[in-house]
C-alpha positions, 0 to 999 in steps of 0.5 A: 548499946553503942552505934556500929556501922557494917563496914563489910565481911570477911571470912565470916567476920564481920567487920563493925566501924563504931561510930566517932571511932573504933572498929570491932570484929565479931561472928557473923552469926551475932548479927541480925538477918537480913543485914548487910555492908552500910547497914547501922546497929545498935550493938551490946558489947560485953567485956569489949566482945559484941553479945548482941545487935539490932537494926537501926533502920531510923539511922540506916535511911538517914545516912543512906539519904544524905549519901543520895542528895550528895551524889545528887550534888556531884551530878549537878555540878557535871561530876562524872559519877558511876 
């Protein structure tokens, strides 16, 4: 299993970043419910092709929590921010 990032969808693609480097590109359809854009996956690949993914929520509400506490930063520091 290798760690994906949902980067965004287009046309039905879904547009993996795969963690270190890489993108893949796969069907909507083999992603879970529920997903979304900024969510991370532990992601089955086969021949280079994506057969399969699960949520990583752990990894998910980790970065999610230190992308908060630098937007945090920023407004302390009297960053405008939106």
């Amino acid at each position: 299993m290798v760690s994906a990032v949902l980067d965004r969808i287009e046309e039905g693609t879904a547009v993996l970043l795969l963690d270190g480097s890489g993108r893949l590109n796969c069907p909507v359809d083999v992603l879970p419910a529920g997903c979304r854009p900024g969510m991370w996956l532990l992601v089955q690949l086969e021949d280079g092709k994506v057969v399969g993914a699960e949520l990583d929520p752990h990894k998910t509400a980790e970065t999610g929590a230190r992308i908060r506490s630098k937007m945090d930063e920023l407004r302390r520091r009297g960053r405008v921010l939106p």
